[in-house]
PyMOL commands that place a pseudoatom at each C-alpha (Angstrom):
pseudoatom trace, name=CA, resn=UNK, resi=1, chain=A, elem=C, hetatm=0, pos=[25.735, 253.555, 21.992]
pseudoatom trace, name=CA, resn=UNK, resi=2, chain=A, elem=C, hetatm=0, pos=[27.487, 256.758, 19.993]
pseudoatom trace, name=CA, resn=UNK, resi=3, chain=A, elem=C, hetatm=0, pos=[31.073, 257.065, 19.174]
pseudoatom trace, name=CA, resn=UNK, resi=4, chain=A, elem=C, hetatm=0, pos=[32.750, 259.779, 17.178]
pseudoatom trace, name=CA, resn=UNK, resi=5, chain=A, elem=C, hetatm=0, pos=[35.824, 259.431, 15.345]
pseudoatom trace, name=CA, resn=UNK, resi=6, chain=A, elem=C, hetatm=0, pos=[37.856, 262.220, 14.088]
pseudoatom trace, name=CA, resn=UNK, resi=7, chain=A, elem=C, hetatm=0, pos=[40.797, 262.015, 11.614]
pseudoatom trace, name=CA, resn=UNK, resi=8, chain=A, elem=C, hetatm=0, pos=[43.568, 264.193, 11.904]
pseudoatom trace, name=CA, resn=UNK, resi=9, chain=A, elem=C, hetatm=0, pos=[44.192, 266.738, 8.874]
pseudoatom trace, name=CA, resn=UNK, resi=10, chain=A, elem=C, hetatm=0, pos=[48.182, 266.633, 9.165]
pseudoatom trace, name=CA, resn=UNK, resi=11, chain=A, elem=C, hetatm=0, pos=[49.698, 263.425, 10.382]
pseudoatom trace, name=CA, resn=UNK, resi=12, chain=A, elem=C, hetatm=0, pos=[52.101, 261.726, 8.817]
pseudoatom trace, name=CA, resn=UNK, resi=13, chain=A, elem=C, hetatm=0, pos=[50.791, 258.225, 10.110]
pseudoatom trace, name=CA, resn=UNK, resi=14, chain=A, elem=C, hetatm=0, pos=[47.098, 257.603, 11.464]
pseudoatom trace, name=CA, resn=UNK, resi=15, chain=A, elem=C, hetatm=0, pos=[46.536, 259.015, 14.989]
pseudoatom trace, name=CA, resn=UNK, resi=16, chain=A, elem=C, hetatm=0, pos=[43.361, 260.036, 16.705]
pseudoatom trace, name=CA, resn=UNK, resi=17, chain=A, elem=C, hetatm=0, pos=[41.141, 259.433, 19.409]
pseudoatom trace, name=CA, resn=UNK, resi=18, chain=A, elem=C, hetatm=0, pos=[37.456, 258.373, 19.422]
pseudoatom trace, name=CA, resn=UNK, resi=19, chain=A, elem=C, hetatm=0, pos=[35.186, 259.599, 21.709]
pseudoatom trace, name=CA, resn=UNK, resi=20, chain=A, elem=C, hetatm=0, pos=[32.189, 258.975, 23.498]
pseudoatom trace, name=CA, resn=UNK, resi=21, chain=A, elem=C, hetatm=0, pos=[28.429, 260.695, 23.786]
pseudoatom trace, name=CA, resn=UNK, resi=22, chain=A, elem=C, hetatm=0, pos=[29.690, 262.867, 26.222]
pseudoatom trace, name=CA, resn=UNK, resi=23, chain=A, elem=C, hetatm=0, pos=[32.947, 263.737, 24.624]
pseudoatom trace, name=CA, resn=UNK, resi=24, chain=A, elem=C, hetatm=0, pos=[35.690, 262.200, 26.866]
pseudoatom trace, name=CA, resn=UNK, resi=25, chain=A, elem=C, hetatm=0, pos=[37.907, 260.231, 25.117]
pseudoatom trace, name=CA, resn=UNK, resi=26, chain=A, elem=C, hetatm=0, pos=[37.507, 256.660, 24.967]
pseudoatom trace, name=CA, resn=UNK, resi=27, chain=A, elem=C, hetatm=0, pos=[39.958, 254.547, 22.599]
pseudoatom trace, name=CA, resn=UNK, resi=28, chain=A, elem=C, hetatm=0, pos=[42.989, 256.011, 20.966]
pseudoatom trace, name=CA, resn=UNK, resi=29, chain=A, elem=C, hetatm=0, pos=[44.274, 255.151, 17.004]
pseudoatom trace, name=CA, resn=UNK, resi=30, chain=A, elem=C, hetatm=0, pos=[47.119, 254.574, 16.460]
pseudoatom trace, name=CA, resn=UNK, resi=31, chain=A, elem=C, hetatm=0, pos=[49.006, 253.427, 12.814]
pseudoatom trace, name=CA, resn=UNK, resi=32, chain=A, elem=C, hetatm=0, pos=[52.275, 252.510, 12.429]
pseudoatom trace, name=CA, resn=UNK, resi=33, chain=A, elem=C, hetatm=0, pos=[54.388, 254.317, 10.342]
pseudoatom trace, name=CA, resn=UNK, resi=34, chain=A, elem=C, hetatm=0, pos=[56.976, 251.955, 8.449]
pseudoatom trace, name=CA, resn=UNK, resi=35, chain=A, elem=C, hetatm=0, pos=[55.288, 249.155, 7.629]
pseudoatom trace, name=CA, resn=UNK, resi=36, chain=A, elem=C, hetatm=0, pos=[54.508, 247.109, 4.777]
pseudoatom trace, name=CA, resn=UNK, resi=37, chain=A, elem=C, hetatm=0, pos=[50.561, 247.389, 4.070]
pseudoatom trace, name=CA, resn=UNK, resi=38, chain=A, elem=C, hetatm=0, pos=[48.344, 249.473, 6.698]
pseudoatom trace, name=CA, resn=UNK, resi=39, chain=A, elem=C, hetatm=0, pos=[48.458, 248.589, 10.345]
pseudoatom trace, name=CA, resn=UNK, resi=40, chain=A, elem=C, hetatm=0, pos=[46.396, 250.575, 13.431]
pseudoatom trace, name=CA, resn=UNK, resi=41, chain=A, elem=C, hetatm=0, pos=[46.416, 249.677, 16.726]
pseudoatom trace, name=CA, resn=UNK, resi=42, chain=A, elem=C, hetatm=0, pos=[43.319, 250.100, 18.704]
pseudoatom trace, name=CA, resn=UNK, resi=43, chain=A, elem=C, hetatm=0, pos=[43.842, 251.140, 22.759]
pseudoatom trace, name=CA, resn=UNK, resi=44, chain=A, elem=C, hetatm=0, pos=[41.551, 251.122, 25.247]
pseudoatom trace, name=CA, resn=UNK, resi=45, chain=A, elem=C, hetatm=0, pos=[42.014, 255.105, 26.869]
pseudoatom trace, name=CA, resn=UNK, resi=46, chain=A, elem=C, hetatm=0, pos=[41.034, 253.957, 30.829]
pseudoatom trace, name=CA, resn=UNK, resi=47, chain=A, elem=C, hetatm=0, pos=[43.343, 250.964, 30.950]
pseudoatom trace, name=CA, resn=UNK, resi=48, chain=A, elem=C, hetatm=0, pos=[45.902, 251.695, 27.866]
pseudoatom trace, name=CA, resn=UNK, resi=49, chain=A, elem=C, hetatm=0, pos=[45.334, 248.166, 26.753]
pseudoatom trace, name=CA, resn=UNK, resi=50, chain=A, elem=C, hetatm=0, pos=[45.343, 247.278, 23.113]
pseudoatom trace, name=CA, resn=UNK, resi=51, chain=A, elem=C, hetatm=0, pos=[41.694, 246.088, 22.254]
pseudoatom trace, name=CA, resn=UNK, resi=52, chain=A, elem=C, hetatm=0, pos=[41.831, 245.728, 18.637]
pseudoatom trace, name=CA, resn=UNK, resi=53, chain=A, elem=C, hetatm=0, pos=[44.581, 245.544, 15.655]
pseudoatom trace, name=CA, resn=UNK, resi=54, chain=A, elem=C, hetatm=0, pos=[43.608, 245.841, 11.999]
pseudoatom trace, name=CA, resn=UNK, resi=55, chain=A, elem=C, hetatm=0, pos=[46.531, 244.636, 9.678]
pseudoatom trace, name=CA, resn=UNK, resi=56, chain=A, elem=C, hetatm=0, pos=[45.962, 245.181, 5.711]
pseudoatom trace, name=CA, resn=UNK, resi=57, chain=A, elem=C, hetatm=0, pos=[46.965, 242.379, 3.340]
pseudoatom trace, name=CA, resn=UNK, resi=58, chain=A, elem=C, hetatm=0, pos=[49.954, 243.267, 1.305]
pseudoatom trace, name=CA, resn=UNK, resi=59, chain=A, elem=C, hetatm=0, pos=[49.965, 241.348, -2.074]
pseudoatom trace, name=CA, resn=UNK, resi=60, chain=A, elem=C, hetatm=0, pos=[46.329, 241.243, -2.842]
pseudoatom trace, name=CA, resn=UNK, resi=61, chain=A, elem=C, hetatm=0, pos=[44.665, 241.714, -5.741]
pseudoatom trace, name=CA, resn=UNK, resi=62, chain=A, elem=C, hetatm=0, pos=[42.064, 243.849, -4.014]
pseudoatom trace, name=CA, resn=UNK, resi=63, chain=A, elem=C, hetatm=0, pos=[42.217, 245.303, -0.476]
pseudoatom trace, name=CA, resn=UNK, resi=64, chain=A, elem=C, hetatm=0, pos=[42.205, 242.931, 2.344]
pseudoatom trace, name=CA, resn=UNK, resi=65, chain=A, elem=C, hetatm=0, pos=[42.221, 243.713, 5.865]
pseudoatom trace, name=CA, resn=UNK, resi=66, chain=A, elem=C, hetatm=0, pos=[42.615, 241.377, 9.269]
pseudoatom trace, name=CA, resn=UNK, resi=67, chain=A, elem=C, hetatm=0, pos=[41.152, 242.604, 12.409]
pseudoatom trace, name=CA, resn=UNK, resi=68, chain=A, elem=C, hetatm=0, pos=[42.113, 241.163, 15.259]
pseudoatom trace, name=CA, resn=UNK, resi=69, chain=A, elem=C, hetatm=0, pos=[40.510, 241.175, 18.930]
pseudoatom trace, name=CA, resn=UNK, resi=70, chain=A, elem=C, hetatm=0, pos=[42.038, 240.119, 22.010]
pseudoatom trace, name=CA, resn=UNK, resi=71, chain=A, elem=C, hetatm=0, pos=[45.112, 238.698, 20.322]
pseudoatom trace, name=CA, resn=UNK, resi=72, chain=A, elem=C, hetatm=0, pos=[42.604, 236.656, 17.862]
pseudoatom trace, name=CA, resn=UNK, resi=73, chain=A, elem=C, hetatm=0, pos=[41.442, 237.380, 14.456]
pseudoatom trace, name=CA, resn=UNK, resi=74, chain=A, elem=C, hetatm=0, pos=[37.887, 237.933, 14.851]
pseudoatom trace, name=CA, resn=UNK, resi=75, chain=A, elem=C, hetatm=0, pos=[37.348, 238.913, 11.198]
pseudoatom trace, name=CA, resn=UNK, resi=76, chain=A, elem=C, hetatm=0, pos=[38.697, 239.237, 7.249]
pseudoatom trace, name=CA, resn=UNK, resi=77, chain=A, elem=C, hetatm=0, pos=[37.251, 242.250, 5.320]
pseudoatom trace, name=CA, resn=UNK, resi=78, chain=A, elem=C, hetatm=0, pos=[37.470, 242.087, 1.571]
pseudoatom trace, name=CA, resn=UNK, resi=79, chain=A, elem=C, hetatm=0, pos=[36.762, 244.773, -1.077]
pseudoatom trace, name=CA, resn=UNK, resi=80, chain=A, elem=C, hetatm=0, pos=[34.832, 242.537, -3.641]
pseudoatom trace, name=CA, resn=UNK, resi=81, chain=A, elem=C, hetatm=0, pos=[35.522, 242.641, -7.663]
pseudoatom trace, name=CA, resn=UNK, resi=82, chain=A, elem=C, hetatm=0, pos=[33.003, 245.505, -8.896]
pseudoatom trace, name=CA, resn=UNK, resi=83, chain=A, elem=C, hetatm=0, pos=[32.707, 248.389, -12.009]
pseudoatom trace, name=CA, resn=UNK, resi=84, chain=A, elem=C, hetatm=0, pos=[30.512, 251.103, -10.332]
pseudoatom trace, name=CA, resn=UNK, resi=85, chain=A, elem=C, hetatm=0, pos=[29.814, 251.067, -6.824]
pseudoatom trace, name=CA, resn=UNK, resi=86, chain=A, elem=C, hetatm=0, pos=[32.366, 249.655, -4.028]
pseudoatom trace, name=CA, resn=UNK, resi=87, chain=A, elem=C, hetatm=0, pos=[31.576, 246.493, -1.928]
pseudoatom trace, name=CA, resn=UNK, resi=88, chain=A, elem=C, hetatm=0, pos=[32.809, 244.896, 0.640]
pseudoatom trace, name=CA, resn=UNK, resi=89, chain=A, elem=C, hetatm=0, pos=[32.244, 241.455, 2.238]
pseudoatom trace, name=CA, resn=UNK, resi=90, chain=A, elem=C, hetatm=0, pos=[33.028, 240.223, 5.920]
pseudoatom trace, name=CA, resn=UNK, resi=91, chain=A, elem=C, hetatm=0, pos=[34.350, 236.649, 7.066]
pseudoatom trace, name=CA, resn=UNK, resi=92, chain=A, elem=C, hetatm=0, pos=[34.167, 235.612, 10.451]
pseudoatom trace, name=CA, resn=UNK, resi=93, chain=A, elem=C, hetatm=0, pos=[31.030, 236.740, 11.751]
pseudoatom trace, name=CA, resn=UNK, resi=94, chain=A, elem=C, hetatm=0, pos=[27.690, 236.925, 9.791]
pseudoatom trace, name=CA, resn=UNK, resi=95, chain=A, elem=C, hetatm=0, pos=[27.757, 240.132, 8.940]
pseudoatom trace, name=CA, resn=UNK, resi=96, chain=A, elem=C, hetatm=0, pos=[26.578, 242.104, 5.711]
pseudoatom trace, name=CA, resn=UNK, resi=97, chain=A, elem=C, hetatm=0, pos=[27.542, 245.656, 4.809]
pseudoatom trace, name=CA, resn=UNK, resi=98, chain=A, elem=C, hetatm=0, pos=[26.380, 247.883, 2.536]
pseudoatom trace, name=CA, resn=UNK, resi=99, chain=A, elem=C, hetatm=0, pos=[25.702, 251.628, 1.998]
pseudoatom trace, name=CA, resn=UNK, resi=100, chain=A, elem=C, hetatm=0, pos=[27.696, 254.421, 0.098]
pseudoatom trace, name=CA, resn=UNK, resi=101, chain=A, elem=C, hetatm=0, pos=[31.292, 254.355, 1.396]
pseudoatom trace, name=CA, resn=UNK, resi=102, chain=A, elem=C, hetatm=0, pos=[32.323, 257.348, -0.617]
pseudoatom trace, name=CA, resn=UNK, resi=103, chain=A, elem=C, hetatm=0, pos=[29.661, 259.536, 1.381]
pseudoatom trace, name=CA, resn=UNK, resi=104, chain=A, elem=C, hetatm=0, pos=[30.788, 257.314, 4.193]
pseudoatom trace, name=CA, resn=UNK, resi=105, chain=A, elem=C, hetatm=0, pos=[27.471, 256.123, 5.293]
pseudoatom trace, name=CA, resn=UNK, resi=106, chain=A, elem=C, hetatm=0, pos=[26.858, 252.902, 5.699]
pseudoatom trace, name=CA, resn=UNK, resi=107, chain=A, elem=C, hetatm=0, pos=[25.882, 249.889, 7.630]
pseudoatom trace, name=CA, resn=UNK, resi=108, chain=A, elem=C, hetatm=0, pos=[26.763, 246.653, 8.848]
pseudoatom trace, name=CA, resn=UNK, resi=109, chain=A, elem=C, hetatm=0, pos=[23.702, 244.281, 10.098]
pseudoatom trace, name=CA, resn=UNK, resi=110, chain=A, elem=C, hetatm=0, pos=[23.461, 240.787, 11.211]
pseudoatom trace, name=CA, resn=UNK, resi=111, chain=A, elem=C, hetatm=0, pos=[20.170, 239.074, 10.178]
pseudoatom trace, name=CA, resn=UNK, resi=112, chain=A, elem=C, hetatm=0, pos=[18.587, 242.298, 9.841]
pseudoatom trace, name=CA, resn=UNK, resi=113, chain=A, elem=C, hetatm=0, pos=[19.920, 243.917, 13.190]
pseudoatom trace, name=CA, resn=UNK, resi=114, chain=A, elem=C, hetatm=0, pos=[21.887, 246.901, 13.442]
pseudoatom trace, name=CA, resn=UNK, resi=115, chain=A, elem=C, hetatm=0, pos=[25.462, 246.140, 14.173]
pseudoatom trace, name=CA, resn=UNK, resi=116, chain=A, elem=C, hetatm=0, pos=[26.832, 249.470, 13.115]
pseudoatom trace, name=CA, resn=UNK, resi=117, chain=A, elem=C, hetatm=0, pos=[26.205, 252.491, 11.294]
pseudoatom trace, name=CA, resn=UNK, resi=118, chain=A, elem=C, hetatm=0, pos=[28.308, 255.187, 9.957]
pseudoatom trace, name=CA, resn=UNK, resi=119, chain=A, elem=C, hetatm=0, pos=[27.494, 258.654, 9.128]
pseudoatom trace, name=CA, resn=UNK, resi=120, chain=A, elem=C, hetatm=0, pos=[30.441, 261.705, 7.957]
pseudoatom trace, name=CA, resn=UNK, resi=121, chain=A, elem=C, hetatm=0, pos=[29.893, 264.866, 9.931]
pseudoatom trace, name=CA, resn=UNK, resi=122, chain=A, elem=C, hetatm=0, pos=[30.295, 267.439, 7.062]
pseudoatom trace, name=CA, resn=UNK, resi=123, chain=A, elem=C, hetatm=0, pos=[31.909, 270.593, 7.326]
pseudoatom trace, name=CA, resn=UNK, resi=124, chain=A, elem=C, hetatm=0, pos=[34.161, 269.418, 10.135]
pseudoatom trace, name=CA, resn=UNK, resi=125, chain=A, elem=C, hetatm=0, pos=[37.789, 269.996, 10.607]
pseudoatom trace, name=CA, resn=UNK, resi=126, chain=A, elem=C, hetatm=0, pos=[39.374, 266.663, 9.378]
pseudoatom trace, name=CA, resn=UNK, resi=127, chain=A, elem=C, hetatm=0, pos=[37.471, 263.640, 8.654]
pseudoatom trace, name=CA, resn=UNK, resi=128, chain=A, elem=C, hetatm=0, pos=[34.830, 263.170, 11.535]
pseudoatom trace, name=CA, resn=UNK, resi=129, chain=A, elem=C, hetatm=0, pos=[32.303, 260.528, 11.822]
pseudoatom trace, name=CA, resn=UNK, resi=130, chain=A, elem=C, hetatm=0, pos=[29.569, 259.295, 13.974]
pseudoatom trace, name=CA, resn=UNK, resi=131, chain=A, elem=C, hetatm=0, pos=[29.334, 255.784, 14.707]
pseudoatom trace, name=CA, resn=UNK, resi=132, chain=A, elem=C, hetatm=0, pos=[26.007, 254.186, 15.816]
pseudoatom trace, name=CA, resn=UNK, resi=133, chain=A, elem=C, hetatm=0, pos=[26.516, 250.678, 17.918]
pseudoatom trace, name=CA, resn=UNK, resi=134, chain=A, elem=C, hetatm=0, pos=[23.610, 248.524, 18.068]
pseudoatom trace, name=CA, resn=UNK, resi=135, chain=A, elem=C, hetatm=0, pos=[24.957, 245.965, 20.737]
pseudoatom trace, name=CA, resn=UNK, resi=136, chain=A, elem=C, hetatm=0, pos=[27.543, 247.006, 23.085]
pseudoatom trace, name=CA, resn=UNK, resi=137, chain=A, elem=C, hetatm=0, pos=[29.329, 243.583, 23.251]
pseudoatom trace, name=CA, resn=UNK, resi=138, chain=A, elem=C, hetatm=0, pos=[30.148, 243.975, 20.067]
pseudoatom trace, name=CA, resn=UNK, resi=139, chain=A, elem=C, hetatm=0, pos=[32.298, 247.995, 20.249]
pseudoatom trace, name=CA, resn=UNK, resi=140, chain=A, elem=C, hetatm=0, pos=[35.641, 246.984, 19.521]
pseudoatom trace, name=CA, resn=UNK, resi=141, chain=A, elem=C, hetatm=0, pos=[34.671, 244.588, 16.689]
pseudoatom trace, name=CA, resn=UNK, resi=142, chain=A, elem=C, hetatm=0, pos=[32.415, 247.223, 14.857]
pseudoatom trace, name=CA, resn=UNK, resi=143, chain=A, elem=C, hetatm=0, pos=[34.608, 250.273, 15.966]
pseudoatom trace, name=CA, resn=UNK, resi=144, chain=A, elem=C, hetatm=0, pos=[37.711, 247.904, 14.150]
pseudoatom trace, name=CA, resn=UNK, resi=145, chain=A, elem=C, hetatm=0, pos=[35.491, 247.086, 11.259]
pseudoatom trace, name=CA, resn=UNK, resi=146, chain=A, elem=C, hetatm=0, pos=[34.687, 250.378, 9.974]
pseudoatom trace, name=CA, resn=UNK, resi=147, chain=A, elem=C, hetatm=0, pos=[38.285, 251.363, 10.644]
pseudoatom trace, name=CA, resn=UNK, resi=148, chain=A, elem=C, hetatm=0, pos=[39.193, 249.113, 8.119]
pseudoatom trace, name=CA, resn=UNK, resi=149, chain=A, elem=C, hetatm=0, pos=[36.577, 249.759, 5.946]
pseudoatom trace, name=CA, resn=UNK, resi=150, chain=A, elem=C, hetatm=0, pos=[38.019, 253.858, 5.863]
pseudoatom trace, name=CA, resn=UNK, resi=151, chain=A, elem=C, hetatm=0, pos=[41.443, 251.930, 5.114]
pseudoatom trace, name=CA, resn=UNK, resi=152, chain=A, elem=C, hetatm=0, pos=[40.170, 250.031, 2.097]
pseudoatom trace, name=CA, resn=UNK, resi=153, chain=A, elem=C, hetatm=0, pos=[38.116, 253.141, 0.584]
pseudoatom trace, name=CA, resn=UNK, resi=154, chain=A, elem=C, hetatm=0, pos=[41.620, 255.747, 1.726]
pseudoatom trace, name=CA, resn=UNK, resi=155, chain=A, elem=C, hetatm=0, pos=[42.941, 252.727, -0.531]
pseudoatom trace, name=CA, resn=UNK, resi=156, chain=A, elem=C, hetatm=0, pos=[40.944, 252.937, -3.294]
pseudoatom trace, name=CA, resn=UNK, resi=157, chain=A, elem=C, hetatm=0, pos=[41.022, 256.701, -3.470]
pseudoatom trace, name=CA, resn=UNK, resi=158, chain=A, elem=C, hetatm=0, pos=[44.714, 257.043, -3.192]
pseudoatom trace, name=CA, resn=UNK, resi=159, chain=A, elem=C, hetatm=0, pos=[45.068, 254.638, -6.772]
for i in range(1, 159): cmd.bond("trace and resi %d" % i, "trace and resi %d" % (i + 1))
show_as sticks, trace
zoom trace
Protein backbone atom coordinates (compact mmCIF):
# COMPACT_ATOMS: atom_id res chain seq x y z
CA UNK A 1 0.00 0.00 0.00
CA UNK A 2 1.26 3.76 -1.28
CA UNK A 3 0.50 6.95 0.40
CA UNK A 4 1.76 10.38 -0.51
CA UNK A 5 2.10 13.15 1.76
CA UNK A 6 2.54 16.66 0.75
CA UNK A 7 3.53 19.61 3.01
CA UNK A 8 2.23 22.85 2.44
CA UNK A 9 4.85 25.71 1.45
CA UNK A 10 2.90 28.63 3.37
CA UNK A 11 0.98 27.64 6.43
CA UNK A 12 1.28 29.07 9.43
CA UNK A 13 0.46 25.72 11.36
CA UNK A 14 0.76 22.09 9.74
CA UNK A 15 -2.11 21.29 7.33
CA UNK A 16 -2.27 18.85 4.48
CA UNK A 17 -3.82 15.93 3.18
CA UNK A 18 -2.34 12.51 2.30
CA UNK A 19 -3.38 10.69 -0.44
CA UNK A 20 -3.77 7.46 -1.85
CA UNK A 21 -2.35 5.41 -5.16
CA UNK A 22 -4.96 6.79 -7.04
CA UNK A 23 -4.83 10.29 -5.77
CA UNK A 24 -8.11 10.84 -3.79
CA UNK A 25 -7.57 12.03 -0.61
CA UNK A 26 -7.47 9.81 2.22
CA UNK A 27 -6.49 11.31 5.81
CA UNK A 28 -6.20 14.97 6.49
CA UNK A 29 -3.21 16.78 8.91
CA UNK A 30 -3.95 18.83 10.90
CA UNK A 31 -1.51 20.83 13.77
CA UNK A 32 -2.59 22.97 16.20
CA UNK A 33 -1.49 26.27 16.28
CA UNK A 34 -1.00 27.58 20.01
CA UNK A 35 0.29 25.01 21.76
CA UNK A 36 3.08 24.21 23.88
CA UNK A 37 5.40 21.55 21.96
CA UNK A 38 4.08 20.13 18.43
CA UNK A 39 0.68 18.55 18.22
CA UNK A 40 -1.13 17.06 14.73
CA UNK A 41 -4.17 15.51 14.58
CA UNK A 42 -4.63 12.72 12.20
CA UNK A 43 -8.46 12.38 10.46
CA UNK A 44 -9.75 9.80 8.69
CA UNK A 45 -11.18 11.82 5.15
CA UNK A 46 -14.42 9.15 4.54
CA UNK A 47 -15.68 9.24 8.11
CA UNK A 48 -13.92 12.62 9.58
CA UNK A 49 -12.88 10.60 12.55
CA UNK A 50 -9.64 11.30 14.30
CA UNK A 51 -7.39 8.11 13.79
CA UNK A 52 -4.20 9.19 15.15
CA UNK A 53 -2.67 12.18 17.44
CA UNK A 54 1.07 12.77 17.74
CA UNK A 55 1.87 15.11 20.78
CA UNK A 56 5.73 16.26 21.14
CA UNK A 57 7.29 16.26 24.62
CA UNK A 58 7.92 19.71 25.87
CA UNK A 59 10.87 19.76 28.40
CA UNK A 60 13.09 17.15 26.96
CA UNK A 61 16.44 17.06 26.57
CA UNK A 62 16.10 15.67 23.07
CA UNK A 63 12.91 15.44 20.96
CA UNK A 64 10.23 13.22 22.15
CA UNK A 65 7.08 12.52 20.54
CA UNK A 66 3.70 10.44 21.74
CA UNK A 67 1.54 8.97 19.15
CA UNK A 68 -1.52 8.00 20.02
CA UNK A 69 -4.17 5.58 18.23
CA UNK A 70 -7.66 5.18 18.99
CA UNK A 71 -7.51 7.31 22.12
CA UNK A 72 -4.34 5.06 23.30
CA UNK A 73 -0.73 5.66 23.08
CA UNK A 74 0.44 3.10 20.81
CA UNK A 75 4.03 4.40 20.74
CA UNK A 76 7.06 6.90 22.20
CA UNK A 77 9.58 8.06 19.53
CA UNK A 78 12.88 9.36 20.81
CA UNK A 79 15.73 11.14 18.96
CA UNK A 80 18.73 9.26 20.61
CA UNK A 81 22.09 11.15 21.96
CA UNK A 82 24.43 11.18 18.71
CA UNK A 83 27.54 13.54 17.02
CA UNK A 84 27.10 12.80 13.24
CA UNK A 85 24.22 11.11 11.97
CA UNK A 86 20.53 11.39 13.60
CA UNK A 87 18.78 8.37 15.28
CA UNK A 88 15.84 7.61 16.49
CA UNK A 89 14.44 4.77 18.65
CA UNK A 90 10.70 3.50 19.04
CA UNK A 91 8.90 2.19 22.33
CA UNK A 92 5.86 0.38 22.18
CA UNK A 93 6.07 -1.84 19.38
CA UNK A 94 9.26 -3.67 18.17
CA UNK A 95 10.19 -1.59 15.76
CA UNK A 96 13.72 -0.37 14.44
CA UNK A 97 14.33 2.62 12.19
CA UNK A 98 17.01 3.68 10.40
CA UNK A 99 18.00 5.39 7.10
CA UNK A 100 19.04 9.08 6.25
CA UNK A 101 16.34 11.39 7.67
CA UNK A 102 17.90 14.48 6.22
CA UNK A 103 17.34 12.98 2.57
CA UNK A 104 14.20 11.72 4.19
CA UNK A 105 14.53 8.15 3.29
CA UNK A 106 14.24 5.78 5.57
CA UNK A 107 12.72 2.75 7.09
CA UNK A 108 11.06 1.26 9.87
CA UNK A 109 11.09 -2.81 10.04
CA UNK A 110 9.98 -5.27 12.53
CA UNK A 111 12.20 -8.41 12.67
CA UNK A 112 13.36 -7.75 9.32
CA UNK A 113 9.86 -6.92 7.68
CA UNK A 114 8.98 -3.85 6.07
CA UNK A 115 6.76 -1.75 8.21
CA UNK A 116 7.34 1.48 6.38
CA UNK A 117 9.42 3.24 4.06
CA UNK A 118 9.90 6.77 3.19
CA UNK A 119 11.20 8.32 0.14
CA UNK A 120 11.19 12.64 -0.67
CA UNK A 121 9.82 13.32 -4.12
CA UNK A 122 12.39 15.97 -5.28
CA UNK A 123 11.65 18.86 -7.21
CA UNK A 124 8.09 19.04 -5.93
CA UNK A 125 6.17 22.00 -4.80
CA UNK A 126 6.42 21.79 -0.93
CA UNK A 127 7.71 18.90 0.88
CA UNK A 128 6.19 15.67 -0.78
CA UNK A 129 6.84 12.18 0.13
CA UNK A 130 5.97 8.70 -0.74
CA UNK A 131 5.20 6.36 1.87
CA UNK A 132 5.51 2.56 1.31
CA UNK A 133 3.19 0.34 3.90
CA UNK A 134 4.16 -3.13 4.26
CA UNK A 135 1.03 -4.36 6.30
CA UNK A 136 -2.13 -2.56 6.02
CA UNK A 137 -3.23 -3.11 9.69
CA UNK A 138 -0.67 -1.24 10.63
CA UNK A 139 -1.51 2.57 8.25
CA UNK A 140 -2.32 4.82 10.90
CA UNK A 141 0.52 3.68 13.21
CA UNK A 142 3.28 3.98 10.44
CA UNK A 143 1.53 6.99 8.64
CA UNK A 144 1.72 8.66 12.60
CA UNK A 145 5.23 7.44 13.02
CA UNK A 146 6.92 9.04 10.24
CA UNK A 147 4.86 12.14 10.96
CA UNK A 148 6.63 12.42 13.97
CA UNK A 149 9.73 11.47 12.77
CA UNK A 150 9.44 14.85 10.07
CA UNK A 151 8.56 16.68 13.52
CA UNK A 152 11.72 15.63 15.33
CA UNK A 153 14.13 16.24 12.17
CA UNK A 154 11.77 20.00 11.36
CA UNK A 155 13.09 20.10 15.13
CA UNK A 156 16.44 19.57 14.76
CA UNK A 157 16.78 21.75 11.71
CA UNK A 158 15.00 24.69 13.11
CA UNK A 159 17.95 24.80 16.27
Amino acid sequence: MKLYMRQKVFSFTDRFTVKDELGADHYYVEGKLFSWGKQLFVYDVATGAEVAFIKQKVFSFLPRYYVFVGGVQYLEIVKEFTFLRPRYAIFGKDWQVQGDFFAHEYSVTQNGELVVTIAKEWLTWGDTYAITIGNPADEVAALATVLAIDCAVDQQNDH
